[in-house]
C-alpha positions as CSV (number, residue, x, y, z in Angstrom):
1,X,-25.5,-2.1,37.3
2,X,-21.7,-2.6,38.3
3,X,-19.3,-0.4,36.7
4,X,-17.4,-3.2,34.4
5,X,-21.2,-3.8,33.1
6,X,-21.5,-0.1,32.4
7,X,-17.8,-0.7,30.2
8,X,-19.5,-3.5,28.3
9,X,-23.0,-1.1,27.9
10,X,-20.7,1.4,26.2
11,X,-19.0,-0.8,24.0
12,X,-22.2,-2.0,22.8
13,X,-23.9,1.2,22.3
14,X,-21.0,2.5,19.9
15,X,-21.6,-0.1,18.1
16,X,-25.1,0.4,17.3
17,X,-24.5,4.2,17.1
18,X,-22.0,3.5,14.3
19,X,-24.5,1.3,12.6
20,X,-27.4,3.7,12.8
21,X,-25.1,6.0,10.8
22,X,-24.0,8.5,13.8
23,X,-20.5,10.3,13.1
24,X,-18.0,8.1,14.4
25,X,-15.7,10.4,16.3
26,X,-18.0,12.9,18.1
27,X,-20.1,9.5,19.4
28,X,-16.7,8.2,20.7
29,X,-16.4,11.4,22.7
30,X,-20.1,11.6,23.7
31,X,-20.4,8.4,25.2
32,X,-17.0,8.9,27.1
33,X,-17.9,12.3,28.7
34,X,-21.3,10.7,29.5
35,X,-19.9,7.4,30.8
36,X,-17.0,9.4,32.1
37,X,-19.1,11.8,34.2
38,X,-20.9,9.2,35.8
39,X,-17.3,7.4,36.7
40,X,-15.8,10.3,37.8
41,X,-18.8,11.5,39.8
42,X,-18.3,13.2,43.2
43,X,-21.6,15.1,45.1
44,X,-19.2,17.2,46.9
45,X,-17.6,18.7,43.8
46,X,-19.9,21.3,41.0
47,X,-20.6,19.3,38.0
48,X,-18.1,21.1,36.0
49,X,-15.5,20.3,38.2
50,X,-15.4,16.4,37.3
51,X,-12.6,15.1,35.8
52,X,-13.7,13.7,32.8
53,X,-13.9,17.4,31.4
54,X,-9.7,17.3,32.3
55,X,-9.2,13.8,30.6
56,X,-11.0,15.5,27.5
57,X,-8.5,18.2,27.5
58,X,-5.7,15.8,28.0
59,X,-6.7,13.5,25.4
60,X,-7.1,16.3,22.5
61,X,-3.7,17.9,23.5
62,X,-2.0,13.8,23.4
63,X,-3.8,13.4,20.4
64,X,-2.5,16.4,18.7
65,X,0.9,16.6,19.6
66,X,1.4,12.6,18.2
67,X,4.5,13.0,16.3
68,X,3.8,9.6,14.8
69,X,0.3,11.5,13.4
70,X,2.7,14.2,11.6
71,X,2.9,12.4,8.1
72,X,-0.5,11.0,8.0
73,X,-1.4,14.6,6.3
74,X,1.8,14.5,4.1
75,X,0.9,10.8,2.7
76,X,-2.4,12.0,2.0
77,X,-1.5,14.8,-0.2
78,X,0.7,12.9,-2.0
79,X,-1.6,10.5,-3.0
80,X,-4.5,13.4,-3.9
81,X,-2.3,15.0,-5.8
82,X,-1.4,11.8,-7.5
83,X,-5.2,10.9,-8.2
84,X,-6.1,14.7,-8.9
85,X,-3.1,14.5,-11.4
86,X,-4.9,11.9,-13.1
87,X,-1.7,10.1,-13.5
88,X,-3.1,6.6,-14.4
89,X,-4.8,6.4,-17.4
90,X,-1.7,6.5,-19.4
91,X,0.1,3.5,-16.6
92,X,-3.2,1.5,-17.4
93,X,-2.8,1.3,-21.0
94,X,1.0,0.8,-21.1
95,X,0.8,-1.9,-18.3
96,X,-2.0,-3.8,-20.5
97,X,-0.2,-4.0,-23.4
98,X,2.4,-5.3,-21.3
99,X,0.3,-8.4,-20.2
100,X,-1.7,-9.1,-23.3
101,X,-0.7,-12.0,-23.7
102,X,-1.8,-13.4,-20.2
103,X,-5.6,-14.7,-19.7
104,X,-7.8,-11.9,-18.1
105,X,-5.1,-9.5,-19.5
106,X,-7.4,-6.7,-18.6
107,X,-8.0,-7.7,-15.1
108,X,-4.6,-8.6,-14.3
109,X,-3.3,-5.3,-15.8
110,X,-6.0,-3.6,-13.5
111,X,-4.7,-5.6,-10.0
112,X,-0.9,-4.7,-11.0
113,X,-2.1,-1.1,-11.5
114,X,-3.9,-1.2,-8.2
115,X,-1.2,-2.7,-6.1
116,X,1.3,0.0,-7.8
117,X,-1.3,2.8,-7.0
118,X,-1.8,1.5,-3.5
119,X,1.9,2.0,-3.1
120,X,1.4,5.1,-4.5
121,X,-1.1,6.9,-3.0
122,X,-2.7,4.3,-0.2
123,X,-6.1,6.3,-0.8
124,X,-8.8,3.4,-1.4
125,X,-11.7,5.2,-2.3
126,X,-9.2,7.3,-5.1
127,X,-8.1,4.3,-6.1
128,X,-11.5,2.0,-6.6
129,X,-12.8,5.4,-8.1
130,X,-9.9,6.1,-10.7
131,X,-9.9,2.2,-11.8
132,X,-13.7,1.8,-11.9
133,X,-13.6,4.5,-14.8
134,X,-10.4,3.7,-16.5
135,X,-10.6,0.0,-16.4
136,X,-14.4,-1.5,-15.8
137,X,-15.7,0.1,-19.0
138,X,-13.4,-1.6,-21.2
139,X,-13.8,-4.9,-19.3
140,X,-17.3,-5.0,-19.9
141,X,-16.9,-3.8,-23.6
142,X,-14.4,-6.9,-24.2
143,X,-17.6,-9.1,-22.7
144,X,-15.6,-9.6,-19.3
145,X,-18.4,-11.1,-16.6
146,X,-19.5,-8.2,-14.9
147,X,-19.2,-9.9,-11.5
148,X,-15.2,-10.9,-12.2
149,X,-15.1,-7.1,-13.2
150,X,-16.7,-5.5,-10.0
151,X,-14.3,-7.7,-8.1
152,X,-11.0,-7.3,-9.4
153,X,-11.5,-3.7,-9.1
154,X,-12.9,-3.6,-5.5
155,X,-10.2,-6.1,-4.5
156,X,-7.6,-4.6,-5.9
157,X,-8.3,-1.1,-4.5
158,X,-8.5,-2.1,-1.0
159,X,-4.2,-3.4,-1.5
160,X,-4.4,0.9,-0.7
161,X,-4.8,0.1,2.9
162,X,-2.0,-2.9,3.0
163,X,1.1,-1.5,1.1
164,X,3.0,0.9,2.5
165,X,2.7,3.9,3.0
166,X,-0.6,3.1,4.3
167,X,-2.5,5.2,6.5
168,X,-3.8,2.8,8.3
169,X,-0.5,1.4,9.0
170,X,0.4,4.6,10.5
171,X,-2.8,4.7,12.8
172,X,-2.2,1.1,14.0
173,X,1.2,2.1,15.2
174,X,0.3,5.2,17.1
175,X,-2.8,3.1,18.8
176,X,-0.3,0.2,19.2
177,X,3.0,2.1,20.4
178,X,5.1,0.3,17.5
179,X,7.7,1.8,15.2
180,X,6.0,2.7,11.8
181,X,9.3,1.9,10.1
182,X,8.7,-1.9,11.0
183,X,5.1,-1.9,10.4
184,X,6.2,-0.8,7.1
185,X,9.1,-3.3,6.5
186,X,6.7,-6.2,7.7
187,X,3.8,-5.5,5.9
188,X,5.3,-5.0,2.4
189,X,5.5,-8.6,1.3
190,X,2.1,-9.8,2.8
191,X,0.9,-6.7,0.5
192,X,2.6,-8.0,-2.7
193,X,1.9,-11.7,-1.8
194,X,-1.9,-10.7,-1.7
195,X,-2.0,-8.8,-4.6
196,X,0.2,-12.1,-6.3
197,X,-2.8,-14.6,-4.6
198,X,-5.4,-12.6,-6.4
199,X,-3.7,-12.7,-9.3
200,X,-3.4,-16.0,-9.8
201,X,-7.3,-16.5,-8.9
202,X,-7.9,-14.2,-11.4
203,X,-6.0,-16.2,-14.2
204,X,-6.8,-19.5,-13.1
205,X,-11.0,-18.6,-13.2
206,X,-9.9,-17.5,-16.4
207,X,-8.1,-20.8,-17.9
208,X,-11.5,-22.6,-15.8
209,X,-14.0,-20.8,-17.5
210,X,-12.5,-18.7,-20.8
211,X,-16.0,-17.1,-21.2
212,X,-15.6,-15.2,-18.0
213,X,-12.4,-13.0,-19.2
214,X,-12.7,-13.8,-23.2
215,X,-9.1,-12.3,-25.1
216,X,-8.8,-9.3,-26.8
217,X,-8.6,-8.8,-30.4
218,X,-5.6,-8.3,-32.0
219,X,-5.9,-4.5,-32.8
220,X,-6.3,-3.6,-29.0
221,X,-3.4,-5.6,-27.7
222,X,-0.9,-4.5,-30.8
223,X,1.5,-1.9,-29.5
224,X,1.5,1.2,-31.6
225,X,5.0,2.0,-33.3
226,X,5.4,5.4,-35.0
227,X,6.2,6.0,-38.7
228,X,9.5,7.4,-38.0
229,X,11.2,4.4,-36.1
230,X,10.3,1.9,-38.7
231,X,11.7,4.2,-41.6
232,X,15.2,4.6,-39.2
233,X,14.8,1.0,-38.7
234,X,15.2,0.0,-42.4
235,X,18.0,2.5,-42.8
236,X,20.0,0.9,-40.4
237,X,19.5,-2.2,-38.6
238,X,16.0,-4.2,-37.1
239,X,17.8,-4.2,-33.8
240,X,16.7,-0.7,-32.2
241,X,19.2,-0.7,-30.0
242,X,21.7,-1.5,-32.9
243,X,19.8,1.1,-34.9
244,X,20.4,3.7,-32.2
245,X,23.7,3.3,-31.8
246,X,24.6,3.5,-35.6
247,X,22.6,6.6,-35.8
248,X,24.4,8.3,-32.9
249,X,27.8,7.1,-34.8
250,X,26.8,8.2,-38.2
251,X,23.6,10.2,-38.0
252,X,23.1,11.2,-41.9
253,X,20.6,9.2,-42.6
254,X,18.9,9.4,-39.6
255,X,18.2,13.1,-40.3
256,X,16.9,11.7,-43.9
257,X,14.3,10.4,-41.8
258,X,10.8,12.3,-41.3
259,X,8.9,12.2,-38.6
260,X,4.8,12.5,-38.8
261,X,5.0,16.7,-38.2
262,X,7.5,16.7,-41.4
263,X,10.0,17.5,-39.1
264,X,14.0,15.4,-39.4
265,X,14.8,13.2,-36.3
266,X,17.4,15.1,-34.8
267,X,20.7,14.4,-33.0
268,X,19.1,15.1,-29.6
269,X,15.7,12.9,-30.4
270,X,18.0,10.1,-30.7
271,X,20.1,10.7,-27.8
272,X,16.6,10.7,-26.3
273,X,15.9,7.6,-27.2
274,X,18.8,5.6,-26.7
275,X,18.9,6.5,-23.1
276,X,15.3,5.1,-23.2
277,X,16.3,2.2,-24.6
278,X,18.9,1.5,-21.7
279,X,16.3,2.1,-18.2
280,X,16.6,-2.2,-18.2
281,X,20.2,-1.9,-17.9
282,X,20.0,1.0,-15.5
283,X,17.7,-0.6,-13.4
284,X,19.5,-3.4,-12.9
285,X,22.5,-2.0,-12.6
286,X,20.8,0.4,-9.9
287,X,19.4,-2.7,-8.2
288,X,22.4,-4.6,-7.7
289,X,24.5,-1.3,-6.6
290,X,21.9,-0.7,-3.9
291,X,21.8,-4.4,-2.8
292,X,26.0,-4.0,-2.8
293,X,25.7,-1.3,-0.7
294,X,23.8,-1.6,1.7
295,X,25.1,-5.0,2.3
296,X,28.4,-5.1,2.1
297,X,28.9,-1.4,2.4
298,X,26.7,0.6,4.5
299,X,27.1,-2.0,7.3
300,X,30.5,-2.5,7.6
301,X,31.2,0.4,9.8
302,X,28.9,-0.7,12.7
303,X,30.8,-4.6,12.1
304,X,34.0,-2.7,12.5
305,X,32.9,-0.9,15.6
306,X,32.1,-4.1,17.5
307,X,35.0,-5.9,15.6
308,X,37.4,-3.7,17.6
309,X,34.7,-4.6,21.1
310,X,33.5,-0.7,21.3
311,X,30.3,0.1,22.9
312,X,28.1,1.8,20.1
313,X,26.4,5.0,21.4
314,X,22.9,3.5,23.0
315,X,24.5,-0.3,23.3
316,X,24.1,-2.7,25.9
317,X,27.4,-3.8,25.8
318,X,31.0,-4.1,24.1
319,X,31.2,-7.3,22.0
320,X,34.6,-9.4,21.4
321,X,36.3,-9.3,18.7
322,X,35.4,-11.4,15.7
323,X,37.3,-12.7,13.2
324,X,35.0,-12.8,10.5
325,X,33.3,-9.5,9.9
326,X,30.3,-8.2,7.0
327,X,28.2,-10.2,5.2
328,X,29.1,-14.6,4.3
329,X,30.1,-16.5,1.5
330,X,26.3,-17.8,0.7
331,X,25.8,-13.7,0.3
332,X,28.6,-13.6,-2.1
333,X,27.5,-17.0,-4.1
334,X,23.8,-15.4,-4.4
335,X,24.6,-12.1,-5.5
336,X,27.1,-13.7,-8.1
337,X,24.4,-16.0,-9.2
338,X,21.5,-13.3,-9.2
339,X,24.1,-11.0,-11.3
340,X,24.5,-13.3,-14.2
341,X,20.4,-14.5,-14.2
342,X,20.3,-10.5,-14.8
343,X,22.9,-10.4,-17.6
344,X,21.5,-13.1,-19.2
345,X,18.0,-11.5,-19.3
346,X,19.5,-8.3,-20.2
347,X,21.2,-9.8,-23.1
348,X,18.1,-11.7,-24.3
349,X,15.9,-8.7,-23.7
350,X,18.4,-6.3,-26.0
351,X,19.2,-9.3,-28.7
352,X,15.5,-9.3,-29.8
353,X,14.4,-5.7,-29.2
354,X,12.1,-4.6,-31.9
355,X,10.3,-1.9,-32.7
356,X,7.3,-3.1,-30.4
357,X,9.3,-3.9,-27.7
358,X,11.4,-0.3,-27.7
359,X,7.7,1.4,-28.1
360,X,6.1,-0.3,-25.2
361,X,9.4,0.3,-22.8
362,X,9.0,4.1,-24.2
363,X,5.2,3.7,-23.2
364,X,6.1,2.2,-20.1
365,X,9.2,4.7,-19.3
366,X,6.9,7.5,-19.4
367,X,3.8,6.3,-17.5
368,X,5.3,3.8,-14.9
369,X,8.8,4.8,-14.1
370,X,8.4,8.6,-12.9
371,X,5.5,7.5,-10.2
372,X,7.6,4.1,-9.3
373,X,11.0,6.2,-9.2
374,X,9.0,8.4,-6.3
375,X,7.5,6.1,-4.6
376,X,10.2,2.9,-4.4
377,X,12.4,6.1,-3.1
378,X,10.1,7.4,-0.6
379,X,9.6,3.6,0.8
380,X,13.4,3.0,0.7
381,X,14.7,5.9,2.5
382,X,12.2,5.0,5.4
383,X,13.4,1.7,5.6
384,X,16.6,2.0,5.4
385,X,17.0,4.5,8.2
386,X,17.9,7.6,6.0
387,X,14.9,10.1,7.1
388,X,11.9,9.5,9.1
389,X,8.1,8.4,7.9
390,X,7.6,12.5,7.9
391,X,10.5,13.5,6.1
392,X,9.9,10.9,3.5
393,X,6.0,11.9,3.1
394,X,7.0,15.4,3.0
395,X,9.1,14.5,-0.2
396,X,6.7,12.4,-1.7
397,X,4.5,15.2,-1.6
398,X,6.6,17.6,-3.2
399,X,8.0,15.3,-5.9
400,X,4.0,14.2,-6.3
401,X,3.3,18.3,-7.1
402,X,6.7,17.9,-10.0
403,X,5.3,15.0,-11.4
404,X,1.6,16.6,-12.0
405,X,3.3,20.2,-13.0
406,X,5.6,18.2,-15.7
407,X,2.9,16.0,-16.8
408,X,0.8,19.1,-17.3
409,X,-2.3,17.4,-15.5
410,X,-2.6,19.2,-12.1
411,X,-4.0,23.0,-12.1
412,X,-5.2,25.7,-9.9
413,X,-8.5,24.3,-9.0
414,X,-7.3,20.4,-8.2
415,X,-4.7,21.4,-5.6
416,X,-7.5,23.1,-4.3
417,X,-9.5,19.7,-4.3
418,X,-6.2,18.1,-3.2
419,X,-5.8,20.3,-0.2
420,X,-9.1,20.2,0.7
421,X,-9.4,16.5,0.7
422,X,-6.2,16.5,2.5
423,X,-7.5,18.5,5.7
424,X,-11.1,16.6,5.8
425,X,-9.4,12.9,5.6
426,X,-6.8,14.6,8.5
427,X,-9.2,16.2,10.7
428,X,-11.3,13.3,10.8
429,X,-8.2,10.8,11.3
430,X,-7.4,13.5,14.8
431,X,-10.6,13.5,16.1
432,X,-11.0,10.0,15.8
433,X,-8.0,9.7,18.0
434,X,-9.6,12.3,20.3
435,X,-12.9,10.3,21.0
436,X,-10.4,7.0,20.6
437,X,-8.4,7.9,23.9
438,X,-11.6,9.5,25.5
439,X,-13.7,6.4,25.0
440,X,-11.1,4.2,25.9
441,X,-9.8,5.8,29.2
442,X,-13.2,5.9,30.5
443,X,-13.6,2.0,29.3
444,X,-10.6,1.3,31.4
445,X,-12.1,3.7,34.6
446,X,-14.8,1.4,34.4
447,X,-13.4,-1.8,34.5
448,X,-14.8,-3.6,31.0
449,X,-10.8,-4.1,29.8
450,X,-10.2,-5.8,33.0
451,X,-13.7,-7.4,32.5
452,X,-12.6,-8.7,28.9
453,X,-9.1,-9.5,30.0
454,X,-10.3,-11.9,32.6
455,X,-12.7,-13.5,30.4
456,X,-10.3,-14.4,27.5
457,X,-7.9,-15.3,30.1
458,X,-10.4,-17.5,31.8
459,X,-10.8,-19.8,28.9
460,X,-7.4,-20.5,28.7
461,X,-6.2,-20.6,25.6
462,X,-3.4,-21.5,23.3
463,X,-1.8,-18.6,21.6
464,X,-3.0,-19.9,18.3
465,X,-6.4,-20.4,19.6
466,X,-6.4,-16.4,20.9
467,X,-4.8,-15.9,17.3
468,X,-7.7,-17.5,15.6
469,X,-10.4,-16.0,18.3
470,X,-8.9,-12.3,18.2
471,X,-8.9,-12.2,13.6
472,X,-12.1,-14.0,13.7
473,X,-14.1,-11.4,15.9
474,X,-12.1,-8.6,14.0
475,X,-13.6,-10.1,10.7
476,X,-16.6,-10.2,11.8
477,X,-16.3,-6.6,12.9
478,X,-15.4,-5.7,9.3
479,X,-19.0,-6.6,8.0
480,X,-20.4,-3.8,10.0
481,X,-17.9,-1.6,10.5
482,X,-14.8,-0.1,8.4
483,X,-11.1,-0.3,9.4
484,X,-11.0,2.7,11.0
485,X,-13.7,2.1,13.9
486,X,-12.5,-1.3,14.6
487,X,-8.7,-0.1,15.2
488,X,-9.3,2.9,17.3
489,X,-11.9,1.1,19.1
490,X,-11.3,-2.8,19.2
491,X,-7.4,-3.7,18.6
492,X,-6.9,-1.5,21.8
493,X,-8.9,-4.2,23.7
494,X,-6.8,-7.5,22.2
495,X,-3.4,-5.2,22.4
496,X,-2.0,-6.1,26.6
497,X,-3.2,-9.6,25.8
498,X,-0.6,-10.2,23.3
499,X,2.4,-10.1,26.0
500,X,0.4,-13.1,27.7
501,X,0.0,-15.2,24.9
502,X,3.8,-14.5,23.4
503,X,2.4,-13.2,20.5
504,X,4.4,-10.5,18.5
505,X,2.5,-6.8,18.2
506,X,4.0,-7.0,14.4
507,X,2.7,-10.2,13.4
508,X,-0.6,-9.9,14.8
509,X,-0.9,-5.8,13.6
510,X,-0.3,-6.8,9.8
511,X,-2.1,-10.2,10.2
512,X,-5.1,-7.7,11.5
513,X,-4.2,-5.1,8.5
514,X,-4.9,-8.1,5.7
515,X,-8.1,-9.3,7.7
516,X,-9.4,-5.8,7.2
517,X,-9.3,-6.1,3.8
518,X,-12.5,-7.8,4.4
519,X,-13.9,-4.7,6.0
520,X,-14.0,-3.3,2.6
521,X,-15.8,-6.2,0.7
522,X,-18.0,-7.5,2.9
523,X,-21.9,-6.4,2.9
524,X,-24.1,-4.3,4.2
525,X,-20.8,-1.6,5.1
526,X,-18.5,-2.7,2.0
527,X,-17.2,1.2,0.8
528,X,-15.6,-0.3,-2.5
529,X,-18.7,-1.8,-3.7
530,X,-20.1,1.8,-2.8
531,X,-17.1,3.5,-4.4
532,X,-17.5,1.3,-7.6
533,X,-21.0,2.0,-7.9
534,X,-21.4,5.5,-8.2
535,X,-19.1,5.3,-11.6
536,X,-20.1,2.0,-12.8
537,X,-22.5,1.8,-15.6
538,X,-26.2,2.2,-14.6
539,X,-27.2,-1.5,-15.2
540,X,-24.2,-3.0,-12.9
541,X,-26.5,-3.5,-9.9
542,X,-25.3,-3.0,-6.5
543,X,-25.9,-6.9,-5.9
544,X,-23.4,-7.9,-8.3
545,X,-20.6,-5.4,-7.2
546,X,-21.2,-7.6,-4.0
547,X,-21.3,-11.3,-5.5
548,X,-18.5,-10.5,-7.4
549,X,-16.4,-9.6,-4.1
550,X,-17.0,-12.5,-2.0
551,X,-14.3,-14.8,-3.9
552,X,-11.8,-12.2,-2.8
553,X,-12.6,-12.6,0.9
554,X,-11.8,-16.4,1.0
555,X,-8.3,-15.6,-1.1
556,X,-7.5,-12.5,2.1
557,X,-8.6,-15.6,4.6
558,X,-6.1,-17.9,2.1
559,X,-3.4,-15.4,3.1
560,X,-3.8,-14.7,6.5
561,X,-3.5,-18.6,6.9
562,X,-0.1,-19.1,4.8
563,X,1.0,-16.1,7.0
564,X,0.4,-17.6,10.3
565,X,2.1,-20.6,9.2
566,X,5.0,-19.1,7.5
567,X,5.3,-16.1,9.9
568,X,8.4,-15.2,8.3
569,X,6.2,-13.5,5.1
570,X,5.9,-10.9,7.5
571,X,9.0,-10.6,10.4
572,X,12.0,-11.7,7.7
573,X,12.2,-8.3,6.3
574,X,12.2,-5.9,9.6
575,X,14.5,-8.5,11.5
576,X,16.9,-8.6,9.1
577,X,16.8,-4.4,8.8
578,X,16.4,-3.7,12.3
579,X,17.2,-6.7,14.1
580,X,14.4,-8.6,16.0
């Protein structure tokens, strides 16, 4: 048998190993040395001299000393501690209430909750796990079809794997040799344009066939308002706002008021509350400073530099002066436009603010805004250049450990479970990259990446016809195997045939990271149905955790399609931050 045969025997025999259930990583590295010895084999040298035992050596120390594999461990604590924290239940509710008056309320309230988890925490098992005990119970108690059930959540928890910060994203980029920071940038709207596509399957299945997602009552989707704000209410105005202000100004009969403890409402209690009452205006206010300033602000001094035709530190070369520096009229026109859409919003939102309204902000305020406030922040100071993936992920972990200790949900024994959790999912992410570069090393000794390369180039393909070749055998991979075989092991192989074909290493990464969505609902190897199953209800059977998924996989190839087409989904956002 010639050696590029011997490269093809080893990539199918890590395929069967896989599916016979062998640990992933050490068969990675026992196939290499074994392959390896034989490659490396010289009769005048001891056995232990061969090199493959130095290529092991050299592989582990690479793999270790990735700096791109620093914040892999930091992401993953933050999003343990986040799911140990048991952060969600209280999001769950709030964002339900939010949406009850959209068909499927529940499952749409579950998708938003996964797609804002997944931004999160990134974890998909945490997530499936979390939401299959918060939110398929009461699905199936309000006579939701347990198939549309099992699939919302399933679907919605893999969106773990797509948003950023993703793991996976991170893994991709060390095996690819691509800036995380892009990755980033270019897969966050194909994440949120995912999670949008399976929310409007959801609703229009539900305006199809009512029966499948039937409404609520009224007493689950009425939001709870306490004693004490209607009483304050009627003494002042039924504008809350109105009502807090008045109070603030004149606050005697706001401490006539009782609350349900017998205690008066007291200056502070309204202060409290009337900042609550302004997080719209603040956020939108905070929205439209940070678009201002990054803008028209934050870039002008590079524009100056090359105004005045300086060579920036690291340029290629001094530009001539321009007369027309920062950002154009349309910006301007936009911005203005965008501003008064907001006031006019604002206004409307604050003219008819009742005492529901003020009490589901306040539900929402609590629930949603602390995690979002961390994790918009962690994902902005990446991509806007301010600190690195690890500095980032080492804040999110600590501000994930403040938001447990203030919410009182995170003691001695689940940072335990945290840490733990933290080393196993990181240990097994290394030594995956150990047998990774072993395996593949001793592939390319062999000759089977030639072998492949000269094959695909021998059918001489469009790039669109490699496009649709290269996804299609990756989601075929992903019935079998999970995301993280098929990256370490297969999108090395496609990887030096995308400079032939033209094709960009970010497009086709994050068109790969929504095709393995797939990899997590499709049968026999589908870990969400798995996940789902061991906290579903003992007569959801394992077969309709699985029918119920399918849909979903047509919506991801729905996606990837619009993507391809519209490619800017996916480059617009990096280009515009980093150039391209």
């Amino acid at each position: 048998m010639s050696d590029p045969a011997l490269g093809l025997l080893m990539l199918g025999l890590i395929v069967i190993a896989i599916m016979m259930g062998f640990p992933t990583a050490f068969t990675l590295m026992g196939l290499g040395i074994f392959f390896g010895f034989y490659a490396f084999y010289d009769p005048t040298q001891f056995w232990w001299d061969n090199r493959v035992f130095d290529l092991m050596v050299q592989r582990t120390y690479g793999a270790m000393t990735n700096d791109v594999l620093i914040s892999i461990p930091l992401f993953v604590l933050m999003g343990y501690v986040m799911e140990r924290g048991a952060l969600v239940d209280k999001m769950f509710y709030s964002v339900q209430l939010s949406f009850s008056r959209v068909p499927a309320s529940l499952a749409v309230a579950s998708l938003i909750v996964c797609a804002f988890w997944g931004l999160a925490s990134g974890l998909v098992g945490a997530v499936v796990v979390l939401m299959g005990v918060i939110a398929f119970g009461p699905m199936l108690r309000a006579g939701y079809d347990v198939k549309l059930a099992a699939g919302v959540i399933t679907a919605g928890g893999t969106l773990g794997i797509l948003i950023p910060p993703s793991v996976m994203i991170i893994v991709y980029a060390a095996v690819a040799g691509q800036s995380v920071v892009k990755l980033y940038a270019a897969a966050m709207f194909p994440g949120f344009f995912l999670a949008t596509l399976y929310i409007v399957y959801i609703i229009s299945r539900a305006l199809i066939q009512p029966s499948l997602a039937p409404p609520l009552p009224p007493d689950q989707t009425r939001v709870p308002v306490p004693e004490w704000l209607s009483r304050l209410r009627a003494a002042y105005s039924p504008n809350v706002l109105k009502t807090f202000v008045s109070a603030l100004a004149s606050p005697a009969r706001a401490r006539a008021v009782k609350r349900e403890d017998g205690t008066p409402v007291g200056y502070g209690a309204l202060v409290a509350n009337f900042l609550i009452a302004l997080v719209p205006l603040v956020l939108a206010a905070a929205l439209m400073g940070l678009v201002w300033w990054y803008v028209v602000i934050h870039r002008a001094p590079a524009e100056e530099i090359e105004s005045l035709g300086l060579q920036p530190l690291g340029g290629a070369a001094p530009v001539e002066a321009a007369a027309d520096t920062g950002p154009g009229t349309g910006f301007f026109v936009t911005y203005a436009v965008v501003g008064v859409l907001l006031a006019a919003m604002l206004v409307r939102y604050y003219w008819r603010m009742g005492a529901e309204r003020f009490s589901l902000l306040k539900l929402l305020t609590s629930s949603v805004l602390p995690i979002a406030t961390l994790s918009i922040t962690v994902l902005l100071v990446i991509l806007l250049g301010i600190t690195t993936a690890t500095e980032s992920a080492a804040v999110g972990s600590f501000g994930a450990f403040l938001l447990a200790l203030f919410a009182r949900t995170l003691d001695w024994k689940r940072t335990k479970e945290a840490v733990f959790l933290t080393a196993k999912t990181t240990a097994m992410v290394c030594w995956l990259f150990v047998g990774s570069a072993l395996f593949s090393a001793v592939f390319a000794v062999l000759g089977g990446q030639a072998l492949l390369e000269r094959w695909v180039l021998s059918l001489d393909l469009t790039p669109t016809q490699f496009m649709i070749l290269s996804q299609a055998i990756i989601f075929i991979l992903g019935w079998p195997l999970e995301w993280t075989e098929i990256i370490i092991i297969f999108v090395p192989i496609f990887l030096p045939l995308l400079k032939h074909f033209g094709i960009d290493p970010i497009l086709w990464g994050v068109l790969v990271f929504v095709n393995l969505q797939a990899a997590f609902l499709s049968p026999p190897v589908a870990m969400s149905a798995f996940y789902l199953k061991g906290v579903a209800p003992p007569h959801v059977t394992i077969n309709q955790i699985f029918a119920g998924m399918m849909p979903y996989m047509g919506v991801v190839i729905l996606c990837m399609v619009i993507m391809y087409i519209w490619p800017g989904i996916v480059l617009w956002l990096p280009n515009w931050l980093y150039g391209g």
